[in-house]
Backbone as numpy.savetxt, mean C-alpha at the origin, in Angstrom:
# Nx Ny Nz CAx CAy CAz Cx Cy Cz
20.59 -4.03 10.02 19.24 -4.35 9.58 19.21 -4.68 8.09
19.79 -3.84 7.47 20.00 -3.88 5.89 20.73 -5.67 5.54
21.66 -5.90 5.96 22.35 -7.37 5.79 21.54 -7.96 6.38
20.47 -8.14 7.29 20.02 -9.47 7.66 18.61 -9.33 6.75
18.18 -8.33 6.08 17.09 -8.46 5.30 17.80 -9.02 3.82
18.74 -7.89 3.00 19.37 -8.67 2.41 19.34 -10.19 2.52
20.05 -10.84 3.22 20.32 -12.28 3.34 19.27 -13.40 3.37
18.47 -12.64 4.54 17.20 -13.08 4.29 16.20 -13.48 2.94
16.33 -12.29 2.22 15.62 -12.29 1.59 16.04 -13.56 0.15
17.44 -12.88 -0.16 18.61 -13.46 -0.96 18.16 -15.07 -0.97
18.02 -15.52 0.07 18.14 -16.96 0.74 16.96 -17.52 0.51
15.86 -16.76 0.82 14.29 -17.46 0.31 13.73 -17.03 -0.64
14.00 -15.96 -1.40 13.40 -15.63 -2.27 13.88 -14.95 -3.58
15.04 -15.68 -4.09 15.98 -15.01 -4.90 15.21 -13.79 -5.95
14.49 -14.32 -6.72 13.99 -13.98 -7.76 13.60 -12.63 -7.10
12.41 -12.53 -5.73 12.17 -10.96 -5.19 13.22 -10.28 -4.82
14.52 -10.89 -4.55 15.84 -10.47 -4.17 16.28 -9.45 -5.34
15.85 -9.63 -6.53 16.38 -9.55 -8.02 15.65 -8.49 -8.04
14.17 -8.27 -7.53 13.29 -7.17 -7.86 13.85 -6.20 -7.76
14.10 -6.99 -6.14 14.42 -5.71 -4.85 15.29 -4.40 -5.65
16.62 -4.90 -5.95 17.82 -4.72 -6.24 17.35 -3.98 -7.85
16.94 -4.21 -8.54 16.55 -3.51 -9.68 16.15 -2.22 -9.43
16.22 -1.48 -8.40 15.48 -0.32 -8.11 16.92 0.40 -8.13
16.78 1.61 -8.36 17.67 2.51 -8.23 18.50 3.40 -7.22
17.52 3.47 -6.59 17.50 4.40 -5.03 17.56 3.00 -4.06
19.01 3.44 -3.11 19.34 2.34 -2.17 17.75 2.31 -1.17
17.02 3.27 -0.99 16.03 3.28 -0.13 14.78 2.13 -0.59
14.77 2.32 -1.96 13.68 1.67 -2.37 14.29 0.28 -2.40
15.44 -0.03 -2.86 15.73 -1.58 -2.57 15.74 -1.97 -1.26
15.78 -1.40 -0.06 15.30 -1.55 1.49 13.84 -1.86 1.39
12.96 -0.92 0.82 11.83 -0.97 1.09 11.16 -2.22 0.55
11.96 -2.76 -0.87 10.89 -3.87 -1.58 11.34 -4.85 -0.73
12.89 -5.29 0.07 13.01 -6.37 1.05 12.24 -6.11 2.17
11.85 -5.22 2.86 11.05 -5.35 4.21 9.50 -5.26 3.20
9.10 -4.97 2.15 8.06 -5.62 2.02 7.57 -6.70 1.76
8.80 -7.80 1.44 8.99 -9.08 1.27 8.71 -10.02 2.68
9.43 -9.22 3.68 9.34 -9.78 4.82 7.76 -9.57 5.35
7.60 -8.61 5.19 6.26 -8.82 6.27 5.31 -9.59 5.69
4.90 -9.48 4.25 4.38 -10.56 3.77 4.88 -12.30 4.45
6.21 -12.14 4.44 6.32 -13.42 5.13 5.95 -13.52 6.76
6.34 -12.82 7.25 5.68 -12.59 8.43 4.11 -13.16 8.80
3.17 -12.26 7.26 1.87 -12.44 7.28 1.70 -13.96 7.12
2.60 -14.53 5.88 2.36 -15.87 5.93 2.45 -16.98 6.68
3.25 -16.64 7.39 4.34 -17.27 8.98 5.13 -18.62 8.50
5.96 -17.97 7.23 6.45 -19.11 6.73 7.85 -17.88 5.94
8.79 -18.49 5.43 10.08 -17.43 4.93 9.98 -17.52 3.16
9.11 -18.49 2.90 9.35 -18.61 1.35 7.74 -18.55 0.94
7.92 -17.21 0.17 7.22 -17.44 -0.32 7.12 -16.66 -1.95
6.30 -17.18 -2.98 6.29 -16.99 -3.92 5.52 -15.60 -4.75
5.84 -14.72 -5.11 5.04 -13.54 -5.77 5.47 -13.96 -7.30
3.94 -13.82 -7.96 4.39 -13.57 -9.08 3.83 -11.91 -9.98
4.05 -11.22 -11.03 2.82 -9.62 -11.53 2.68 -10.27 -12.85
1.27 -9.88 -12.17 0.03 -9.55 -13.63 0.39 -8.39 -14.13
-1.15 -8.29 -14.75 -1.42 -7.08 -15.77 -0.76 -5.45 -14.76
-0.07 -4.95 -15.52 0.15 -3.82 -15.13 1.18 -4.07 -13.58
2.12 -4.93 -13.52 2.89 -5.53 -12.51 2.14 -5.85 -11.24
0.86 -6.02 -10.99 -0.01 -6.57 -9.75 0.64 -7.80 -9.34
1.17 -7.86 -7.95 1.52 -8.51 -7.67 0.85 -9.83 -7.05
1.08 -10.87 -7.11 0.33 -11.88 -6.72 0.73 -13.16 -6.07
-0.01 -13.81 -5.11 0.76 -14.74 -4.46 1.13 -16.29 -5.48
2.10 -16.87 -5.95 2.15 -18.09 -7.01 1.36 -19.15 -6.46
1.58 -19.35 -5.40 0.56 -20.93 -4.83 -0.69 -20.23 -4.28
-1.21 -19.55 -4.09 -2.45 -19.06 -3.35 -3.02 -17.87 -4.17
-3.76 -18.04 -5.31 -4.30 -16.92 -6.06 -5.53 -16.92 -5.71
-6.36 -17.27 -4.33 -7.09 -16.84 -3.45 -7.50 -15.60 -2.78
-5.90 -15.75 -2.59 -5.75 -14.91 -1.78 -4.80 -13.60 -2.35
-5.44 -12.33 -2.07 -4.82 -10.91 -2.79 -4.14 -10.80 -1.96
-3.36 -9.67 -2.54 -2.29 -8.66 -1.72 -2.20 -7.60 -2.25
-1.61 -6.07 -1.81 -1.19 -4.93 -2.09 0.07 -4.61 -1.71
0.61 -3.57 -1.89 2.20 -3.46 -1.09 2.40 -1.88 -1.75
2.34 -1.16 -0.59 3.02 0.00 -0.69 4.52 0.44 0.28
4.91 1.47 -0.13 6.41 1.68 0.17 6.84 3.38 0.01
7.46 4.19 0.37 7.65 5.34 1.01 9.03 5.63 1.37
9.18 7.26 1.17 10.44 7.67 2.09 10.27 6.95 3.71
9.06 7.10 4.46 8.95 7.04 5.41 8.20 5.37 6.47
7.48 4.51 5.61 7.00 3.62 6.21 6.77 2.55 4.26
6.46 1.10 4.93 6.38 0.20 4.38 4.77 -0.06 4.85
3.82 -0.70 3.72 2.93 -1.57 4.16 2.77 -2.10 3.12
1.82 -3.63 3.68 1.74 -4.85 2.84 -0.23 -4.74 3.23
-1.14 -5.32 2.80 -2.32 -5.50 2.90 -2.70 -7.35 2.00
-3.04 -7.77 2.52 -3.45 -9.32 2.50 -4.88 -9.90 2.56
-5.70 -10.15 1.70 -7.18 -10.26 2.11 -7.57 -11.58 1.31
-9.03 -11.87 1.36 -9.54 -13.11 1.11 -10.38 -12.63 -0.58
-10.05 -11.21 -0.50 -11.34 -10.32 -1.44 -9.87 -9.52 -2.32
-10.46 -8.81 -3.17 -9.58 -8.02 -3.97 -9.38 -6.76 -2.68
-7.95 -6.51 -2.75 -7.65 -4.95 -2.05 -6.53 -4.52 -2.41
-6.53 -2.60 -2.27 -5.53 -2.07 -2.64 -4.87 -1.48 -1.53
-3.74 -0.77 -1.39 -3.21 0.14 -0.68 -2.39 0.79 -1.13
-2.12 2.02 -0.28 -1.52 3.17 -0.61 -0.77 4.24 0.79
0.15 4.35 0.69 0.91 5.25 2.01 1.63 6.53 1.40
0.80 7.60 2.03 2.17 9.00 1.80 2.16 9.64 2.96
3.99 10.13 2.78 4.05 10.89 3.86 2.73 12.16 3.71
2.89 12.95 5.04 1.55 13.72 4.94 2.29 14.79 3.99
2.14 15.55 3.05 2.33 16.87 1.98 1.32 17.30 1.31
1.86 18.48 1.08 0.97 19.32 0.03 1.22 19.03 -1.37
0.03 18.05 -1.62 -0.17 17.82 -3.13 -0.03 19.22 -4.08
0.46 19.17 -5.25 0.74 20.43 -6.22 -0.65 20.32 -6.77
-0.71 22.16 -7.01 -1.63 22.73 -7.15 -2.32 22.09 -8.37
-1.34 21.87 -9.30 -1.53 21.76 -10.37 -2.22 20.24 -10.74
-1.09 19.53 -9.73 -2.44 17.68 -9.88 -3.96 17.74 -9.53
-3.84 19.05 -8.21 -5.37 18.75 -7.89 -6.38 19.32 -8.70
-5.80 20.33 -9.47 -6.54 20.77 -10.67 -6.92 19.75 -11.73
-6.07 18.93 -11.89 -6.13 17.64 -13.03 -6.63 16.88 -12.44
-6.70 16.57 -11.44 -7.29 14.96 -10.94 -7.99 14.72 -9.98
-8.26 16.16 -9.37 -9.46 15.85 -7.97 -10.39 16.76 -9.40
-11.60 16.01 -8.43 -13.14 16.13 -9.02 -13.49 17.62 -8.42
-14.58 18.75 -8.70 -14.38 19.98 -8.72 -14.89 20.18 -6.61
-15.81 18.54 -6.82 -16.64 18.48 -5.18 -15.51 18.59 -4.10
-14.36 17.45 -4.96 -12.80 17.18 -3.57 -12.20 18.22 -3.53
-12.28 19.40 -4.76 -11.77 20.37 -4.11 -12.29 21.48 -3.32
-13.52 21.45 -3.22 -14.39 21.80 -2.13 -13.65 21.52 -1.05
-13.73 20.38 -0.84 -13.67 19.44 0.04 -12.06 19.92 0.95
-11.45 20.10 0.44 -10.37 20.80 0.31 -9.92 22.57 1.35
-10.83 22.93 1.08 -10.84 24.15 1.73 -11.54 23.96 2.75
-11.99 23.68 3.47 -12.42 23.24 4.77 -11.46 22.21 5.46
-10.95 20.82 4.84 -9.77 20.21 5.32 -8.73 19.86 4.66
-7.72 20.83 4.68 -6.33 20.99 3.58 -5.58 19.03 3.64
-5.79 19.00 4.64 -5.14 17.61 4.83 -5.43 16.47 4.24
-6.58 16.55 3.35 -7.47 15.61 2.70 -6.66 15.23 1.41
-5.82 17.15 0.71 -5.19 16.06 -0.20 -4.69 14.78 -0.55
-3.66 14.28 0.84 -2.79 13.37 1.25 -4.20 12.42 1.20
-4.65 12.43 1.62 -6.01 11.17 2.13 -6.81 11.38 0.47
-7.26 12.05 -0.32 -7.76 11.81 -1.42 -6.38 11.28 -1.89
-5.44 11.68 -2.20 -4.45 10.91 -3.59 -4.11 9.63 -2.71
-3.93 9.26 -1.65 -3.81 7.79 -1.27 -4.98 7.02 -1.57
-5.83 7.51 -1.76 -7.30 6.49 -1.91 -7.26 6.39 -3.38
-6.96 7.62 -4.16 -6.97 7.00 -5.58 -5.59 6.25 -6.13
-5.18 5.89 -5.43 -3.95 4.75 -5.79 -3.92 3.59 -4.98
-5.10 3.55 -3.83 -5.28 2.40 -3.34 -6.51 1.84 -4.10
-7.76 2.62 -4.90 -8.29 2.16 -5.37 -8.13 1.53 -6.89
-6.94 2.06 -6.99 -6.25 1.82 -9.04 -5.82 0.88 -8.76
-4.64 0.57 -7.13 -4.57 -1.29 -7.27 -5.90 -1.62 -7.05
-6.96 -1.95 -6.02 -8.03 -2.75 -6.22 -8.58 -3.22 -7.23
-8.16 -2.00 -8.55 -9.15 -2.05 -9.65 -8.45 -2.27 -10.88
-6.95 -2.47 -10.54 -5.85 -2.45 -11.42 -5.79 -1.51 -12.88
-6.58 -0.57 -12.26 -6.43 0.26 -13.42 -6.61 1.62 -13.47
-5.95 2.97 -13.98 -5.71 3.94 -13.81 -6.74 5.26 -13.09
-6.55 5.49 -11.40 -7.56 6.25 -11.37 -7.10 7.68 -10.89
-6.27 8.05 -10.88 -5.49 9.01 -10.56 -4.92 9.87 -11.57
-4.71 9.84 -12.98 -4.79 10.46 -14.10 -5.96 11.62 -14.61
-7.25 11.51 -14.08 -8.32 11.82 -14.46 -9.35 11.71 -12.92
-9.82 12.72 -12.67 -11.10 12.70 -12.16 -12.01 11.50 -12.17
-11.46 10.40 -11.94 -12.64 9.61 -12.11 -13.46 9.17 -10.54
-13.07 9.57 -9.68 -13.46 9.84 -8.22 -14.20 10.79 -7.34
-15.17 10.62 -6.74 -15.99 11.94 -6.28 -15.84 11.71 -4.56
-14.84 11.90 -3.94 -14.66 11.39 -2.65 -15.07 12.83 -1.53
-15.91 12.59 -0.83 -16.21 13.11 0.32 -16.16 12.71 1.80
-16.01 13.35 2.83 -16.36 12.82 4.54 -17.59 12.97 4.96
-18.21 11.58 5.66 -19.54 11.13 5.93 -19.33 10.83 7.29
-19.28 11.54 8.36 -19.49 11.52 9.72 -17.96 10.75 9.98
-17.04 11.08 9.46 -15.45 10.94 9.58 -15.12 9.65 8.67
-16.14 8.71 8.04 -15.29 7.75 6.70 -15.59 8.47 5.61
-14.64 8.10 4.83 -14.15 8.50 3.39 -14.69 7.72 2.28
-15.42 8.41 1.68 -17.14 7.77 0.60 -16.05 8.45 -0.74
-17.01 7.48 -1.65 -16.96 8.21 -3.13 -18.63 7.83 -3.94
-19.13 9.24 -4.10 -19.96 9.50 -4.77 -20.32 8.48 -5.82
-18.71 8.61 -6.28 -19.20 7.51 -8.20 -19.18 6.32 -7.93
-18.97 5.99 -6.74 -18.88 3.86 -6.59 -18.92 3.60 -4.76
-20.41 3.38 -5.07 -20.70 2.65 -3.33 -20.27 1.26 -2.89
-19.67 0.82 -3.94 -19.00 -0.77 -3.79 -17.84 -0.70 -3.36
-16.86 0.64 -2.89 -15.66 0.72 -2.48 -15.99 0.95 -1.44
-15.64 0.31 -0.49 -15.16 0.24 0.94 -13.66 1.20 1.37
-13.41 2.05 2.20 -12.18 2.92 2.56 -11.82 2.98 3.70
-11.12 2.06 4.11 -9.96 2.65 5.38 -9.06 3.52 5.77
-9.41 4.73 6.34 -7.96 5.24 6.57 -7.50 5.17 7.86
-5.66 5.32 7.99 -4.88 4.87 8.93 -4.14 6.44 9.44
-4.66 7.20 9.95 -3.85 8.05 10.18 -2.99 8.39 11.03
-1.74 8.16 10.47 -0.39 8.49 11.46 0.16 9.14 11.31
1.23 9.08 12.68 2.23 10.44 12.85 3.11 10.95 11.55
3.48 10.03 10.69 4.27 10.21 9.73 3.41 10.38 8.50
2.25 9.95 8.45 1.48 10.25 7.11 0.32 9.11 7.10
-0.25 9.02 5.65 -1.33 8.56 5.91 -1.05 7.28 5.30
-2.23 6.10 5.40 -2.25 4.81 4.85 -3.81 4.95 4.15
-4.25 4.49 3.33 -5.41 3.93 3.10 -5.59 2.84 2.09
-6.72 2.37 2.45 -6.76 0.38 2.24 -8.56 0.67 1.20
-8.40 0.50 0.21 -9.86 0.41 -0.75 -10.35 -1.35 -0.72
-11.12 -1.29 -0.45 -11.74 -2.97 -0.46 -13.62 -3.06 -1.00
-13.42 -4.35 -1.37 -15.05 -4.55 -1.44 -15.47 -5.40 -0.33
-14.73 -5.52 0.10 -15.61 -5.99 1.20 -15.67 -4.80 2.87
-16.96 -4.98 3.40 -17.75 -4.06 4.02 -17.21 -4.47 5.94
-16.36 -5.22 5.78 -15.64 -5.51 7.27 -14.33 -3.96 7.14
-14.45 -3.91 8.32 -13.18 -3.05 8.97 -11.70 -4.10 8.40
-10.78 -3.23 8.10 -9.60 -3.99 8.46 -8.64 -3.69 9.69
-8.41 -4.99 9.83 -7.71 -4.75 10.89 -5.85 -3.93 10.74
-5.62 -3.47 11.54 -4.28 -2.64 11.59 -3.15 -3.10 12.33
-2.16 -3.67 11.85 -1.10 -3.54 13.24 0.41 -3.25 12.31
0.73 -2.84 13.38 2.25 -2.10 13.22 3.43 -2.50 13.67
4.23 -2.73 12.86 5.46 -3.91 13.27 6.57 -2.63 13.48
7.69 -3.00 14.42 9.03 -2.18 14.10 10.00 -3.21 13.77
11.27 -2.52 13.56 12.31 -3.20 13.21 12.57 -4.29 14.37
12.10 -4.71 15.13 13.02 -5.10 16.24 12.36 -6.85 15.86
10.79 -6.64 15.37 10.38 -7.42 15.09 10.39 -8.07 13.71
10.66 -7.65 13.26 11.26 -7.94 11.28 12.29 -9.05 12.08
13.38 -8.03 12.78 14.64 -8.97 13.24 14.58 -10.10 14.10
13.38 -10.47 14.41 13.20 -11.32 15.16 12.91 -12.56 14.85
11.75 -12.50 13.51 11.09 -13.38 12.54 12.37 -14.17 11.58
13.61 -13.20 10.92 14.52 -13.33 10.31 15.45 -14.22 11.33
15.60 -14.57 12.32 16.18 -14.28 13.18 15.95 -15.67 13.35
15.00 -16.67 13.16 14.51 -17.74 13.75 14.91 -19.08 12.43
14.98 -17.78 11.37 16.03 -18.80 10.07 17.02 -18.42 10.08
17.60 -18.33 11.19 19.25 -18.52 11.10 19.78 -17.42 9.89
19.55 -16.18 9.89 20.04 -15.74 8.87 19.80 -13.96 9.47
């Protein structure tokens, strides 16, 4: 799997090839090539161009229409693609330290908290899916008042964020958007990465 993403990637997209590989941990250079791919996937084409903005936001070179996000994990990859600004964010499910949620959840999320322990994981993915949307730091500081409203995930300080969450077996996903549509979800495995790769000869 590793050599045909490699190659793949190598072959259409040198320069993200270069990203990839700049990472330290063999895992994370896996992860930035299969996030390369599914973007291509999304595009239904093998080449395609990223370039980063402010604060490394990544962006499509011929289509600055159109956004993207890209998160990455011990455990799963996702890409998010929209017509509107959006962020995303994936962690395995854990117990956030005591000590961040003291610094950076608001005094309500930690309310929030003792009634559903699991929320950590689902609050710190939303404030790093909303810092990409917003490209700018929201997870440093309390700047979030997030509560559950008949099972979606609100924030007090900004009714213009829209919140998806994805909850799976391995952990959570969540997608911050301004726009007020559902997103849609689907889930690729390896068999299908290898399949797409598979059709460029490589």
């Amino acid at each position: 799997m590793y050599s045909k993403l490699e190659k793949f990637v190598r072959t259409f997209a040198p320069e993200r090839y270069q990203y990839a590989m700049s990472f330290y941990r063999p895992q994370d250079q896996y992860n930035a090539l299969v996030a390369y791919t599914l973007l291509a996937i999304l595009c239904r084409q093998p080449r395609i161009e990223l370039v980063r903005g402010a604060n490394d936001k990544p962006f499509f070179k011929s289509n600055q229409d159109t956004e993207l996000s890209i998160t990455h994990n011990s455990k799963f990859v996702a890409v998010a693609v929209s017509d509107k600004p959006i962020g995303i964010d994936g962690e395995p499910w854990q117990t956030i330290d005591a000590s961040i949620i003291k610094q950076v959840y608001s005094e309500n999320e930690q309310r929030e908290l003792v009634n559903f322990s699991e929320l950590d994981t689902v609050f710190w993915t939303a404030k790093e899916a909303v810092s990409k949307l917003k490209n700018e730091d929201f997870y440093s500081i309390p700047k979030t008042n997030y509560y559950l409203h008949h099972g979606l995930l609100k924030d007090q300080n900004d009714k213009t964020v829209n919140y998806n969450v994805f909850d799976l077996l391995e952990g959570v996903i969540t997608v911050a958007t301004e726009d007020v549509n559902i997103c849609n979800f689907e889930r690729l495995h390896n068999d299908e990465l290898i399949r797409f790769i598979n059709r460029f000869h490589c």
